[in-house]
C-alpha positions as a LaTeX table, in Angstrom:
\begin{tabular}{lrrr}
\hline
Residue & $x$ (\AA) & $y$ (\AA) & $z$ (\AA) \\
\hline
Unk1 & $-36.26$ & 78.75 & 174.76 \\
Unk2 & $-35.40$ & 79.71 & 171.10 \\
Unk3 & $-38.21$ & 78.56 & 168.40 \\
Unk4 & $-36.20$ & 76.06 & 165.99 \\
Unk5 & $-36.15$ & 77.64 & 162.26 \\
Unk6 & $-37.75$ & 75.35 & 160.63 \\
Unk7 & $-35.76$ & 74.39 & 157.14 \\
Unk8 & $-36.94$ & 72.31 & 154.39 \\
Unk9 & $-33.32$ & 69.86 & 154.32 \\
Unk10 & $-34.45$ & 69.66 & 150.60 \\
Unk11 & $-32.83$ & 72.47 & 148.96 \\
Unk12 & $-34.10$ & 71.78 & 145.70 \\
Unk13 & $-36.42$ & 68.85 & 144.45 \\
Unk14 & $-36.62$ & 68.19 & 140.48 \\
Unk15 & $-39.19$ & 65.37 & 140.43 \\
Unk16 & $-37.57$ & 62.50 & 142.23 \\
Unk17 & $-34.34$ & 64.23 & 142.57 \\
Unk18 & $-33.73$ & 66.05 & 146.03 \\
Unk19 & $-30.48$ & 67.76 & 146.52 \\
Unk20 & $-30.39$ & 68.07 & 150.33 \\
Unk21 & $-28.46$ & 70.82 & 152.19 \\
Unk22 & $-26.36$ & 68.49 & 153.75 \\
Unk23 & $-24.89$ & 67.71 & 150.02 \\
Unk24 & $-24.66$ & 71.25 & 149.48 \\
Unk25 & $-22.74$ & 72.13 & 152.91 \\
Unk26 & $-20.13$ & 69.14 & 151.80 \\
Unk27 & $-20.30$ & 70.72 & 148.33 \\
Unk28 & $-19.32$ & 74.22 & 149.83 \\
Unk29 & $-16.88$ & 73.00 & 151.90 \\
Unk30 & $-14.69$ & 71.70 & 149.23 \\
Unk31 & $-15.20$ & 74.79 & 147.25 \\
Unk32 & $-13.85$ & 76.83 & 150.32 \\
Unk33 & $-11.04$ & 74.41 & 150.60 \\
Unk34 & $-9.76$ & 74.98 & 147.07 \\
Unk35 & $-9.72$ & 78.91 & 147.12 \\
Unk36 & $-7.93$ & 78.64 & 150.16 \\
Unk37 & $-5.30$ & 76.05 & 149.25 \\
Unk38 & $-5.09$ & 78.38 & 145.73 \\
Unk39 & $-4.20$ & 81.30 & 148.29 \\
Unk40 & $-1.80$ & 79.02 & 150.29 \\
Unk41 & 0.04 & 77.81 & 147.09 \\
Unk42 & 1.67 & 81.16 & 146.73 \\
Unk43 & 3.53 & 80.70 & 149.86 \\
Unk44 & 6.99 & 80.58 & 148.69 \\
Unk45 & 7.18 & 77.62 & 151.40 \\
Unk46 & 4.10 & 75.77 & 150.11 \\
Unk47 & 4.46 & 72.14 & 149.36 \\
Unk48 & 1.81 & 72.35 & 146.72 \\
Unk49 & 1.74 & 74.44 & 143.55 \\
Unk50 & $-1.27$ & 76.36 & 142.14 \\
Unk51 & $-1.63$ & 73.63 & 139.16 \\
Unk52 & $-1.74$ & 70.92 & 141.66 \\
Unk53 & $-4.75$ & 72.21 & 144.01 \\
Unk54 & $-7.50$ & 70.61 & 142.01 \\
Unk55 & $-6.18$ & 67.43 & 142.30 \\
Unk56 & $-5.56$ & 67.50 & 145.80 \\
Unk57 & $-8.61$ & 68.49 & 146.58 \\
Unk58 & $-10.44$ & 65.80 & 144.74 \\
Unk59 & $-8.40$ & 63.28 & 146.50 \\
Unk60 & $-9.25$ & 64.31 & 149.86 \\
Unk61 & $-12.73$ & 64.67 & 149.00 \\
Unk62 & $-12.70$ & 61.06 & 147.78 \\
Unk63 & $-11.00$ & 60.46 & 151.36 \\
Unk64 & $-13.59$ & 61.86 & 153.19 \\
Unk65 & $-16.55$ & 60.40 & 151.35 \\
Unk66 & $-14.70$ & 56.94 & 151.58 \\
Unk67 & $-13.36$ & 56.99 & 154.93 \\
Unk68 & $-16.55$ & 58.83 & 157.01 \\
Unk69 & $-18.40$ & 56.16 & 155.48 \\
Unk70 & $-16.53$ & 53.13 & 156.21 \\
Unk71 & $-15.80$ & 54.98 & 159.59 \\
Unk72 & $-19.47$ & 55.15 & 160.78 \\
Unk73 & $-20.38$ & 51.49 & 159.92 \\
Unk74 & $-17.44$ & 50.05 & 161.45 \\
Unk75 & $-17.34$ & 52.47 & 164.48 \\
Unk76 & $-21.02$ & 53.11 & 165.21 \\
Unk77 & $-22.93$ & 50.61 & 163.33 \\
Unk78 & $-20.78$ & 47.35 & 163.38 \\
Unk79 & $-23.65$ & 44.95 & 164.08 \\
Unk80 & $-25.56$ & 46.41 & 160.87 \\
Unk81 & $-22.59$ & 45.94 & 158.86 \\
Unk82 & $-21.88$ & 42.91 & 159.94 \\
Unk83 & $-25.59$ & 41.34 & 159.40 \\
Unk84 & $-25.88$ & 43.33 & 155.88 \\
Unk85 & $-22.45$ & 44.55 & 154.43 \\
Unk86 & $-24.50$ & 46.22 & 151.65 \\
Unk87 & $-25.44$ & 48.40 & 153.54 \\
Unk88 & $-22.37$ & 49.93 & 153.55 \\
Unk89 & $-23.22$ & 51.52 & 150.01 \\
Unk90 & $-26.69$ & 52.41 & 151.13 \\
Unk91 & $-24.94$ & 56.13 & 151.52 \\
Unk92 & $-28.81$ & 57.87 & 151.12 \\
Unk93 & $-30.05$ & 56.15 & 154.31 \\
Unk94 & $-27.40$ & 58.71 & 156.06 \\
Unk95 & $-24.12$ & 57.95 & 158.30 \\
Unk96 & $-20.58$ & 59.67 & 158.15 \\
Unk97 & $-17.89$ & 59.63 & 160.42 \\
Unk98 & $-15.50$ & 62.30 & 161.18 \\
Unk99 & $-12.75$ & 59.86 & 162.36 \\
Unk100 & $-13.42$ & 57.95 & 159.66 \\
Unk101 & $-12.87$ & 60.32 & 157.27 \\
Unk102 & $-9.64$ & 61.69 & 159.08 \\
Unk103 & $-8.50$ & 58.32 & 158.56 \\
Unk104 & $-9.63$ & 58.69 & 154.73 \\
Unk105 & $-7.27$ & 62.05 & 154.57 \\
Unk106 & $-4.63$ & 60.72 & 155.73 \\
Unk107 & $-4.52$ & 58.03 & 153.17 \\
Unk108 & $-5.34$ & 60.20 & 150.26 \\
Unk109 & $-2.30$ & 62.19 & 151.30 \\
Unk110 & $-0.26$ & 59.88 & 151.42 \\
Unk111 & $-0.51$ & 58.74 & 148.30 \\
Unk112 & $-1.15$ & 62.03 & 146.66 \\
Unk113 & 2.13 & 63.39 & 148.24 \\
Unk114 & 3.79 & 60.38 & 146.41 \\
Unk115 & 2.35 & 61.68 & 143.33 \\
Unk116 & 3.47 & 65.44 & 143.51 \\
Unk117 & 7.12 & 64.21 & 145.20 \\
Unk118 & 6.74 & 66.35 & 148.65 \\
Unk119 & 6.25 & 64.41 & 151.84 \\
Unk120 & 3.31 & 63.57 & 153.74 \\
Unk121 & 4.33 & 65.76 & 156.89 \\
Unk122 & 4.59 & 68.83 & 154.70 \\
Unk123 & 1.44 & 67.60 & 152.69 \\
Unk124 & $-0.89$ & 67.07 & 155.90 \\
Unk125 & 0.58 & 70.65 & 157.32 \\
Unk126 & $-0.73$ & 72.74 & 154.44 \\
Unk127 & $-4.01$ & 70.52 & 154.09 \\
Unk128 & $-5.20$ & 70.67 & 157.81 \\
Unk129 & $-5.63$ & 74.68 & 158.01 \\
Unk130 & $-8.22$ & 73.85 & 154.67 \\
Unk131 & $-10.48$ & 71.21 & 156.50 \\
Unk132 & $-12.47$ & 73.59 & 159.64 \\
Unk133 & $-14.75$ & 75.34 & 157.37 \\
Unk134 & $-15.65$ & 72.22 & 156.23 \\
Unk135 & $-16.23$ & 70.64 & 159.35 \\
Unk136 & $-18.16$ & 74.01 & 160.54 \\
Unk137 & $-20.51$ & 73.69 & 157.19 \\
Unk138 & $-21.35$ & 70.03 & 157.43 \\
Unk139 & $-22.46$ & 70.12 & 161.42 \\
Unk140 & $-24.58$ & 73.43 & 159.83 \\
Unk141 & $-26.32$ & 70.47 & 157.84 \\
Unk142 & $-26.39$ & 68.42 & 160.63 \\
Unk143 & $-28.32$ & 71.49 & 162.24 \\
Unk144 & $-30.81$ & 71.88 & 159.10 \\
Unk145 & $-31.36$ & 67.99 & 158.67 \\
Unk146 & $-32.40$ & 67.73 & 162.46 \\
Unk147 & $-30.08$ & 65.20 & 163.38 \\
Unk148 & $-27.27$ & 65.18 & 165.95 \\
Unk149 & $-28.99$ & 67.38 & 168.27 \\
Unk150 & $-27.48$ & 67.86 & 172.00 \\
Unk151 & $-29.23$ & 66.51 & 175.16 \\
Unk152 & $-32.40$ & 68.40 & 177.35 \\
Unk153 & $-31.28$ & 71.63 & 178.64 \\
Unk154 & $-33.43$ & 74.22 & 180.68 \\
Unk155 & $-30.63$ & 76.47 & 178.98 \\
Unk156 & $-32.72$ & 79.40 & 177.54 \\
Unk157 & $-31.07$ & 78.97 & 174.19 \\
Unk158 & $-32.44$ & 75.46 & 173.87 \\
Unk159 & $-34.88$ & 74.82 & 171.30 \\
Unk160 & $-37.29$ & 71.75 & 170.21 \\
Unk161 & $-36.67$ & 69.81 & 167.43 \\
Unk162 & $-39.77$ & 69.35 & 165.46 \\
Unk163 & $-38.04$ & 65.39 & 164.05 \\
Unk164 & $-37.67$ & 65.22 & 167.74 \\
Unk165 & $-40.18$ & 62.15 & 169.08 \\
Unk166 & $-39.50$ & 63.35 & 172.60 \\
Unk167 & $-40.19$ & 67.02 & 171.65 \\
Unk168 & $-37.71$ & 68.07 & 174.51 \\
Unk169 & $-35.82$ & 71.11 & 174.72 \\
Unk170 & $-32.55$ & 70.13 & 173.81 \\
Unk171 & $-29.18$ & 72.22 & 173.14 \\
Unk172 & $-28.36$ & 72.65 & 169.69 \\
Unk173 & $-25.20$ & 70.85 & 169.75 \\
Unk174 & $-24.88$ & 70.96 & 166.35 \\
Unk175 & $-23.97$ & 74.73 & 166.27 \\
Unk176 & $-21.78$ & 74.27 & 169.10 \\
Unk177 & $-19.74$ & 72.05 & 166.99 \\
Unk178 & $-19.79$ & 74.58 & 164.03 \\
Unk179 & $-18.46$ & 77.16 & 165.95 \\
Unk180 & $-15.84$ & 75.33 & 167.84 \\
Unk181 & $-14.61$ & 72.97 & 165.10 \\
Unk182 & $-15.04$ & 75.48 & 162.44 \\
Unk183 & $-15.03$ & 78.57 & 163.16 \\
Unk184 & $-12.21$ & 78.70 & 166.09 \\
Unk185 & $-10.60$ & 76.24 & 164.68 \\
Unk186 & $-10.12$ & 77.09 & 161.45 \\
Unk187 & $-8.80$ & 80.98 & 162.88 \\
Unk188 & $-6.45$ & 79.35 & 165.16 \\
Unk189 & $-4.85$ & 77.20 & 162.45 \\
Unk190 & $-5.01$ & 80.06 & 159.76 \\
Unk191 & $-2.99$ & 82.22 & 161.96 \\
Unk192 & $-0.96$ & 79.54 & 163.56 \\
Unk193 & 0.07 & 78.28 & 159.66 \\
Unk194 & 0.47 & 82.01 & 158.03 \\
Unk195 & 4.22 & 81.42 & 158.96 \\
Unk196 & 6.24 & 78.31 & 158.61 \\
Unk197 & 6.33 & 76.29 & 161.43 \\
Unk198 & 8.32 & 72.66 & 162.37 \\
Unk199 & 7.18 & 69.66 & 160.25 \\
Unk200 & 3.76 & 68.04 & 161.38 \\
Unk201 & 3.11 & 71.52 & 164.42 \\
Unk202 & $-0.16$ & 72.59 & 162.31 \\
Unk203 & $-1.55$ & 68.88 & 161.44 \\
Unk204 & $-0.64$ & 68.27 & 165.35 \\
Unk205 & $-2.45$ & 71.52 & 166.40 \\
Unk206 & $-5.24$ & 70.46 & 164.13 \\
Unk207 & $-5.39$ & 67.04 & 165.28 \\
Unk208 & $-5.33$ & 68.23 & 169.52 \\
Unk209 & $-7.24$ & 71.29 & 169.04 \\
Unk210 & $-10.19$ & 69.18 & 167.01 \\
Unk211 & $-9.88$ & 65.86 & 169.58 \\
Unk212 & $-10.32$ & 68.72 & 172.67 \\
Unk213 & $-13.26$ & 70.56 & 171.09 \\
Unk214 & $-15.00$ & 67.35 & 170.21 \\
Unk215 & $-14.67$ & 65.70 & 173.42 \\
Unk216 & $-15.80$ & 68.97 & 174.99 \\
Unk217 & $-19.02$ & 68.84 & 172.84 \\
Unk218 & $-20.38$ & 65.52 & 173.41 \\
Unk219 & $-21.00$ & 66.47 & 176.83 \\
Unk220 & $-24.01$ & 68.55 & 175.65 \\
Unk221 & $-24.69$ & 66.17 & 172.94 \\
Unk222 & $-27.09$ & 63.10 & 172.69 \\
Unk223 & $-25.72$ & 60.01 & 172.50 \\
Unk224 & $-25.75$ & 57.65 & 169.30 \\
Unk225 & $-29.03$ & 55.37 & 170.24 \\
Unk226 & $-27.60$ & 52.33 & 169.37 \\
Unk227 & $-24.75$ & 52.66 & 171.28 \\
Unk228 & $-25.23$ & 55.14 & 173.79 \\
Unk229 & $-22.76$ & 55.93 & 177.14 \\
Unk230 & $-20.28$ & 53.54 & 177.71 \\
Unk231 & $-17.09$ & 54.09 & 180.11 \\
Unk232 & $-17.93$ & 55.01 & 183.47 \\
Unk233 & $-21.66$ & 55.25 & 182.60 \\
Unk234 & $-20.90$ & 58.72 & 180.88 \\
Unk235 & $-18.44$ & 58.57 & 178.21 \\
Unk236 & $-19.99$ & 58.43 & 174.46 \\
Unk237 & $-18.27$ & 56.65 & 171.07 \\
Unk238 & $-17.01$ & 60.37 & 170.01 \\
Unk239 & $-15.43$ & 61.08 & 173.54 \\
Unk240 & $-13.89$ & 57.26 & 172.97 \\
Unk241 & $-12.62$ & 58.49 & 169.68 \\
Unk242 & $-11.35$ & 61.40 & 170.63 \\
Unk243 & $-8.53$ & 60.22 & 173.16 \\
Unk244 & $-6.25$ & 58.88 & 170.59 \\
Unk245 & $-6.39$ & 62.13 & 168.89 \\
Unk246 & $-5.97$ & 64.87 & 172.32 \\
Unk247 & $-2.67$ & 62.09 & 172.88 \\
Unk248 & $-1.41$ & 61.83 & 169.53 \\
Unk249 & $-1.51$ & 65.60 & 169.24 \\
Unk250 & 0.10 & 66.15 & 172.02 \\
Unk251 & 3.16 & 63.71 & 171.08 \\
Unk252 & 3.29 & 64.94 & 167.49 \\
Unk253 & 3.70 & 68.43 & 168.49 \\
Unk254 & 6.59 & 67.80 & 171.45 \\
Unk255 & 8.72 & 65.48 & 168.53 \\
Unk256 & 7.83 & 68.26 & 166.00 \\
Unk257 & 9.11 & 71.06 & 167.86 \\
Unk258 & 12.01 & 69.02 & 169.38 \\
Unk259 & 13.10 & 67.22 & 166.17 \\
Unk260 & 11.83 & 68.73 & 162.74 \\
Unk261 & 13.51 & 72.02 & 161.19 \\
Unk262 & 11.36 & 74.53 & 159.35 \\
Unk263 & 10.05 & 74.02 & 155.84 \\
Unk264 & 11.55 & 75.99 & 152.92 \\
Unk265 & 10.51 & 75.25 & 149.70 \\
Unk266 & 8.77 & 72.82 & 147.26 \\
Unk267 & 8.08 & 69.83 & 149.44 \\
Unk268 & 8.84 & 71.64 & 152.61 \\
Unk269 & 12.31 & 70.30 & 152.84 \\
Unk270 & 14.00 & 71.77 & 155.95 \\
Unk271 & 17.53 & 73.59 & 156.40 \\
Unk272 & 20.15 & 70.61 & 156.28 \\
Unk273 & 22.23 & 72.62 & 159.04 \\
Unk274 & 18.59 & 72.88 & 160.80 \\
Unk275 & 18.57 & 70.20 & 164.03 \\
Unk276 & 21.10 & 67.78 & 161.98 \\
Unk277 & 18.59 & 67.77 & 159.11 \\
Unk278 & 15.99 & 66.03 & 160.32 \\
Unk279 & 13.69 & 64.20 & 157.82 \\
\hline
\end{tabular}
């Protein structure tokens, strides 16, 4: 097995504040999101202008925050919430949600859209190629905070987690997920987006691609404790979750390729002679 690498989750303590890597991988996600959406503005087909980046970054930052938070009390720690809804804001006790802050996204773009005067379609498209490195930084602080780790494996890359009370050798699931949701993910959409493509293809691609990878994952990985396997004595909260997403990208791609016409322009607005110009 591999020996874990042991990393102080504290990146930097100044008396009683402690700036954890987790913070920082969040932190450096968002920075990589806003030189890339800089580099995307220049597309001549690009929804959003340079001068509008910051903006739309803080917005889906606030989404995220917001939404992975709200997303992991109601989705994995209902009762909790329920008995103590303060502890909804107890944010340093740990808990985000990815779904939950997909959810948060999509409402921060739909109202930032409003504000710029594109459409949500062509707002989501030239946001979701910006989220993987994210993802693939944050489940790297998931790996450094010992927490998320996969289930026992006599896999010789399996390691022990010293926060581990079990001390088993377990996969680390958490760089499984870095490399599929960020990593390949983010190069699949980065190539698939470098041209235009029908209205809603890369936020379905993003949306299939992430709900396959996921569901894919949590066969290696452990199993929230307070919930733990639940259909068919195998299936886990995140496979649950991820479902809606594998169908829904599926759909949204078949009606974006049959229906929408390529964007050109501010605001992605399609040719009008394009498919009866679809809207």
């Amino acid at each position: 097995m591999l020996t874990y690498p042991e990393i102080n989750p504290v990146a930097v303590a100044i008396g009683p504040l402690k700036v954890h890597w987790y913070g920082l991988m969040y932190l450096g996600g968002f920075i990589a999101a806003w030189w890339l959406a800089l580099r995307r503005s220049r597309k001549p087909w690009s929804p959003v202008i340079k001068s509008e980046v910051e903006d739309m970054i803080l917005y889906c930052a606030i989404g995220v925050v917001v939404g992975g938070r709200i997303g992991y009390m109601l989705f994995y720690n209902l009762p909790e919430l329920l008995a103590d809804p303060l502890s909804l804001f107890r944010v340093w006790e740990g808990g985000m949600s990815f779904h939950g802050g997909f959810v948060g996204v999509m409402l921060a773009a739909t109202l930032y859209a409003r504000k710029i005067g594109t459409t949500f379609p062509a707002l989501i498209d030239f946001v979701a190629p910006l989220v993987p490195i994210g993802l693939g930084l944050g489940r790297i602080g998931n790996f450094i905070g010992q927490e998320l780790w996969g289930r026992p494996t006599d896999m010789p890359w399996g390691m022990v987690f010293p926060r581990d009370p079990e001390q088993l050798v377990r996969h680390p699931s958490q760089l499984y997920q870095a490399f599929f949701e960020g990593l390949v993910l983010f190069a699949i959409l980065w190539w698939f987006s470098s041209k235009p493509r029908p209205r809603l293809a890369v936020g379905g691609l993003f949306v299939l691609l992430y709900g396959i990878f996921r569901f894919m994952v949590e066969f290696v990985r452990e199993p929230d404790a307070q919930i733990g396997f639940e259909w068919f004595g195998w299936m886990t909260r995140g496979q649950e979750l991820c479902l809606p997403m594998i169908a829904a990208g599926i759909a949204i791609l078949i009606w974006s390729y049959r229906t929408q016409p390529l964007p050109q322009g501010r605001g992605g607005q399609g040719n009008s002679a394009a498919k009866g110009g679809a809207q």
